[in-house]
C-alpha positions in Angstrom: 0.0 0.0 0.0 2.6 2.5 0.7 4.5 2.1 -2.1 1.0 3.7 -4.0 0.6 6.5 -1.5 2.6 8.9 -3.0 0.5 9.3 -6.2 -3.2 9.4 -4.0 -2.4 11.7 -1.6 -0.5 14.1 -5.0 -3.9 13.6 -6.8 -5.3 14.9 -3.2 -3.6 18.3 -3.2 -3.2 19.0 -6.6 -6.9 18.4 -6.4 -7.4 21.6 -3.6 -4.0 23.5 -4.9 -6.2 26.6 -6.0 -7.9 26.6 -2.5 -4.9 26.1 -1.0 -3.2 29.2 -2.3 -6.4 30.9 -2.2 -5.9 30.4 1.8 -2.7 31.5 2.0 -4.0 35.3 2.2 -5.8 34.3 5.4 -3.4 33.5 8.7 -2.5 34.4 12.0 0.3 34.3 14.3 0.8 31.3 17.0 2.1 31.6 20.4 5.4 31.0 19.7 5.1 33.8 16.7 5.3 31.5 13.7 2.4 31.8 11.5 -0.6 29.1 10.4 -2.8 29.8 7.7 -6.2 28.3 7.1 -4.3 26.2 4.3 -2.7 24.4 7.2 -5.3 23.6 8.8 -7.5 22.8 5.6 -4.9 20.5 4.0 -4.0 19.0 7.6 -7.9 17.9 7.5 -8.0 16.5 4.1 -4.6 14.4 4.6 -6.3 13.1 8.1 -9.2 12.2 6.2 -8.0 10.4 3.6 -5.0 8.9 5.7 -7.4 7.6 8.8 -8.9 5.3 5.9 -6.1 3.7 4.7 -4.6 3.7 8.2 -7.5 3.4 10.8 -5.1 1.6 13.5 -2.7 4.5 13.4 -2.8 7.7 15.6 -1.8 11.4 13.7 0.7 13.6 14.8 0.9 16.9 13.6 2.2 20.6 14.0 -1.7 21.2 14.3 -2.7 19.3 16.2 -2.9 19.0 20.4 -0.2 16.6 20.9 0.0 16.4 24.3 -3.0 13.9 24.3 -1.0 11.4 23.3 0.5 8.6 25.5 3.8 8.0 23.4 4.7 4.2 22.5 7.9 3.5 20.6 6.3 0.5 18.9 3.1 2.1 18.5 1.8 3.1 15.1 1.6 6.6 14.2 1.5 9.0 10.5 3.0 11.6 11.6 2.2 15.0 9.3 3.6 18.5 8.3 1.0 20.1 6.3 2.3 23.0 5.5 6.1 23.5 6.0 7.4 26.6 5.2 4.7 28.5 5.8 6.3 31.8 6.2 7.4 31.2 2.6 3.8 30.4 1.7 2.0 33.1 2.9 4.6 35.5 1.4 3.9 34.1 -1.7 7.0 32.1 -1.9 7.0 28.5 -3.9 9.5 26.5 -1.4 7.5 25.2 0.9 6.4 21.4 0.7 4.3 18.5 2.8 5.9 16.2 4.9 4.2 12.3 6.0 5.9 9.7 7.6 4.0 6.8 8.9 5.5 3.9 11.7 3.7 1.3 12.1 4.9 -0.6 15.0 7.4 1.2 16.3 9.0 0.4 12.1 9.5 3.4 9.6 7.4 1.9 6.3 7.2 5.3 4.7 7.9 9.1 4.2 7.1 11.7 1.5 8.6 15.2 0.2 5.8 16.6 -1.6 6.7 20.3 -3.0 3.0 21.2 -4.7 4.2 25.0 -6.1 7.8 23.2 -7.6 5.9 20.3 -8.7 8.6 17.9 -7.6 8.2 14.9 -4.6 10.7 12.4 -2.8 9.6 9.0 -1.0 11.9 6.2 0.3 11.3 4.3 -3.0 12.5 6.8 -5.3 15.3 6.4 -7.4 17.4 9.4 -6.9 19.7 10.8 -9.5 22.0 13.0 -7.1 23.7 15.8 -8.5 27.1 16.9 -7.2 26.9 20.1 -5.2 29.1 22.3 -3.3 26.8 24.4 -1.3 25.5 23.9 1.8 22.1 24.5 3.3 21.6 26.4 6.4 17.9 26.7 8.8 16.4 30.0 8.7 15.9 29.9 12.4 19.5 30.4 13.4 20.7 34.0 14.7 24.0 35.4 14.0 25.8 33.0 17.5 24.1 29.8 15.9 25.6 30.6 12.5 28.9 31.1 14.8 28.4 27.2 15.8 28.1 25.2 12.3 30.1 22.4 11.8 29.9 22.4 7.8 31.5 23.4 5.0 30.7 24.6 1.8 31.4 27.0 -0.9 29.0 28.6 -0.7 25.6 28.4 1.5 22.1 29.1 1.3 18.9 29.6 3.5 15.3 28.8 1.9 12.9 29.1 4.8 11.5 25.3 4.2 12.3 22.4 6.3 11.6 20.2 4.0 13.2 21.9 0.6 16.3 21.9 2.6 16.4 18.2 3.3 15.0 17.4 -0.5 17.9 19.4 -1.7 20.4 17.7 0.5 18.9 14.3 -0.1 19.4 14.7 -4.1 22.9 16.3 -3.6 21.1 20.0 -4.7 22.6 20.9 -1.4 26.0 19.2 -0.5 24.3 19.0 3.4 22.4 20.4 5.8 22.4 21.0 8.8 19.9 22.4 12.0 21.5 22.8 15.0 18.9 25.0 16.6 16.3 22.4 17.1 13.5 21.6 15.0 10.1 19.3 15.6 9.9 16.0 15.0 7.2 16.3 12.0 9.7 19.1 10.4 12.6 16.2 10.0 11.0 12.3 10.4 10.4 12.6 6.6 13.9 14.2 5.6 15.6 12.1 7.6 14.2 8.5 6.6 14.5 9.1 2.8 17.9 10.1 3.6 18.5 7.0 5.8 17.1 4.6 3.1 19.5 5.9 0.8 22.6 5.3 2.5 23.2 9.1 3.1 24.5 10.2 6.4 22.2 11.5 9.0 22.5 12.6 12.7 19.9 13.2 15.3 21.3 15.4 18.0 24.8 14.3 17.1 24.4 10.8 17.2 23.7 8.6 13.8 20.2 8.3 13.2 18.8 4.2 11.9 15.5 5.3 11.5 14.1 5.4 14.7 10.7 7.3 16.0 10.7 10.8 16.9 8.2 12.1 19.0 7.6 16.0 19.7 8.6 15.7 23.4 12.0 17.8 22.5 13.5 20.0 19.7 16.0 18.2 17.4 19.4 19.0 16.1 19.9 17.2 12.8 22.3 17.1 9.9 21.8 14.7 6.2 25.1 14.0 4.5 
């Protein structure tokens, strides 16, 4: 089944693409002063919806969502969802921003997806990837000038795109030579990134320690790097 995912829940947003952007006039800041726009929330609802159908055993997790209802199990079954990463870049009109699922199902990664609707371009952990050879390296848009102090990576040159998961499908198809976070991100911004990466033999840590795929629950921010 998940092997067919990828081209459902595709058909699903390019489906509600015009409401989508129609949506990204309409947000609001959170509590933490990031921004949600009713496109969040809408396409969080649809990807539920569908998902829950195909899934019904399996309990969500999402940037949306209350998560603090959960009772976390490390062989439990979850789909964990980013609706809308990026969305700073989305409501500013911006096409780098993408959709991130990945879905355990017993405590075992069995899938994850890159979807970037606006560049019209998608990763999973079956694609075949054609990597190209790049020297820059990618950098999180939530660092301040003491973080940037702190990176561990070289590059030739570097670049900041505001998007999570554009960042990891760049370093993941050798756009971006690596990337690295090493702020702290949510588990929902990375679980996707970081099992594609992992399934292609491409070097990731969590918090500085090598990642194999492992659950990721949003009980704590995460430092991560891919390749």
């Amino acid at each position: 089944m998940e092997k067919l995912l990828s081209e459902s829940i595709i058909k699903l947003v390019k489906n509600n693409l015009s409401k989508l952007l129609y949506l990204r006039h309409d947000f609001k800041k959170k509590k933490d002063d990031s921004l949600v726009s009713n496109a969040d929330i809408f396409l969080q609802d649809i990807l539920i919806s569908k998902l829950s159908k195909d899934f019904p055993s399996h309990k969500f997790i999402s940037e949306e969502l209350d998560n603090n209802s959960i009772s976390w199990n490390y062989r439990g079954s979850y789909i964990i969802i980013d609706p809308i990463d990026g969305t700073e870049n989305f409501v500013s009109g911006l096409k780098e921003w993408g959709i991130g699922i990945s879905i355990f199902t017993n405590g075992i990664h069995k899938y994850s997806l890159i979807y970037l609707p606006e560049l019209n371009d998608f990763i999973d952990n079956f694609s075949k990837i054609n990597k190209f050879e790049s020297r820059i390296s990618g950098i999180s848009s939530s660092l301040n000038k003491e973080d940037l102090l702190t990176l561990n990576i070289e590059g030739l040159e570097y670049r900041i795109t505001g998007c999570s998961m554009y960042n990891m499908y760049c370093a993941i198809t050798g756009r971006f030579k690596n990337f690295e976070n090493v702020k702290g991100v949510n588990c929902w911004d990375v679980l996707p990134g970081l099992n594609i990466a992992y399934d292609n033999n491409i070097p990731v840590k969590v918090n500085n320690v090598n990642y194999k795929g492992e659950l990721l629950f949003p009980t704590q921010k995460y430092k991560i790097r891919i390749g």
